[in-house]
One Martini backbone bead per residue (centre of mass of N, CA, C, O) as a GRO file, in nm:
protein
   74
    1UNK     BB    1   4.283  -1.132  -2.841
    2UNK     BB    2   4.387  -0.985  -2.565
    3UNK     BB    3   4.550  -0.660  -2.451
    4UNK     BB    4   4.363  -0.720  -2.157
    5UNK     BB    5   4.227  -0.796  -1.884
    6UNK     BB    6   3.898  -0.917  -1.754
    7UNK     BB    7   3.676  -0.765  -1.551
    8UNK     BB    8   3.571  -0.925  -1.268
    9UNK     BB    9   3.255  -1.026  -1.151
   10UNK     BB   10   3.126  -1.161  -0.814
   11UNK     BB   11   2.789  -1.289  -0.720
   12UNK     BB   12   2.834  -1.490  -0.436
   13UNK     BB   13   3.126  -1.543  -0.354
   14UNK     BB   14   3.049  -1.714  -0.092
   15UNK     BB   15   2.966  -1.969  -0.247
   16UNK     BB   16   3.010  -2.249  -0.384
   17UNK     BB   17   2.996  -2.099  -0.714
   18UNK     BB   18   3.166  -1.847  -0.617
   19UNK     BB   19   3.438  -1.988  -0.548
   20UNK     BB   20   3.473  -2.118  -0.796
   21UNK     BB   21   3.494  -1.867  -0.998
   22UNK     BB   22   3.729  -1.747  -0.865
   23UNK     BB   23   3.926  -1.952  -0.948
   24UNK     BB   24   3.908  -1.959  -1.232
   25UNK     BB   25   3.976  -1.648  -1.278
   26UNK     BB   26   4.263  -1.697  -1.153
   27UNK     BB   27   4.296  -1.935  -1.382
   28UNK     BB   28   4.291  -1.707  -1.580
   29UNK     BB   29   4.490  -1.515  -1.762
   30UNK     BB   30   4.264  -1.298  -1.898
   31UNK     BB   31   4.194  -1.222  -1.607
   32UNK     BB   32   4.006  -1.082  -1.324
   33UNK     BB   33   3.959  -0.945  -1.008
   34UNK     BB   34   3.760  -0.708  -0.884
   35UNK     BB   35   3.496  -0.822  -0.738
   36UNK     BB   36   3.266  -0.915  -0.439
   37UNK     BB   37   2.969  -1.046  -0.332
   38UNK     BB   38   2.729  -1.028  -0.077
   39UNK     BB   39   2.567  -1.033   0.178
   40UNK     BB   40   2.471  -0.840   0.452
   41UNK     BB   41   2.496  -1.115   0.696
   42UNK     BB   42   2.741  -1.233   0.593
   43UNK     BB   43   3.031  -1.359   0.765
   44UNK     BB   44   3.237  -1.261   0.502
   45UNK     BB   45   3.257  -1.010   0.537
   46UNK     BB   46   3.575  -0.843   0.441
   47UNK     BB   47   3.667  -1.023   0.346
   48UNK     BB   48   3.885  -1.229   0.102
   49UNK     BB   49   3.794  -1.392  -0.197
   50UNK     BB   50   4.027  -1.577  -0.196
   51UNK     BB   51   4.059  -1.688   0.059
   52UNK     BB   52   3.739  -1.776   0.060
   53UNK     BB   53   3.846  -1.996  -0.183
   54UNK     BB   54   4.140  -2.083  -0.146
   55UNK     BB   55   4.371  -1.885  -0.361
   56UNK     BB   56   4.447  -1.614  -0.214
   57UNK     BB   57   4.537  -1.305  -0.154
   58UNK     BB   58   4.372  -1.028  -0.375
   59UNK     BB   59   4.251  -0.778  -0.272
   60UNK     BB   60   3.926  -0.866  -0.262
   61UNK     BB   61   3.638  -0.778  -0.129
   62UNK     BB   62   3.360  -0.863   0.066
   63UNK     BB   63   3.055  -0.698  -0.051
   64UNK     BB   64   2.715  -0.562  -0.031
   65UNK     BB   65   2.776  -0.420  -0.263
   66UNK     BB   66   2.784  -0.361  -0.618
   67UNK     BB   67   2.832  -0.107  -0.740
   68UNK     BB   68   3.190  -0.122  -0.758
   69UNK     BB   69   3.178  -0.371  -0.940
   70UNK     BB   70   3.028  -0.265  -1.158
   71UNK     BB   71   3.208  -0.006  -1.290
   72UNK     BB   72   3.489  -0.229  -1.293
   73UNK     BB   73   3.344  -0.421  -1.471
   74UNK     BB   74   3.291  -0.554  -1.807
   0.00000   0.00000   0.00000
């Protein structure tokens, strides 16, 4: 079993298995979510990945670099 959460990154977090995988995370009590990639000019950029997955607002953003994305996930 694990002794800290792990921190999970998800590339296309706003398509339909990216919106998916949000919520899974979410609800695995063992994981968060770090991070969330969109393309450069998704609609949904600057918003919030829960908010666009349907399971409230988590405070990480998505964005078009991947790179801090993958710095802080496991």
């Amino acid at each position: 079993m694990l002794d800290r959460k792990l921190k999970v990154g998800i590339c296309g977090a706003a398509g339909r298995m990216g919106k998916m995988l949000v919520q899974q995370v979410v609800r695995t009590n063992h994981s968060q979510l770090c991070g969330a990639t969109v393309i450069e000019n998704d609609p949904s950029r600057g918003c919030d990945a829960g908010e666009v997955a349907g399971v409230g607002r988590l405070g990480v953003l998505l964005r078009p670099s991947p790179v801090d994305m993958f710095e802080s996930a496991d």
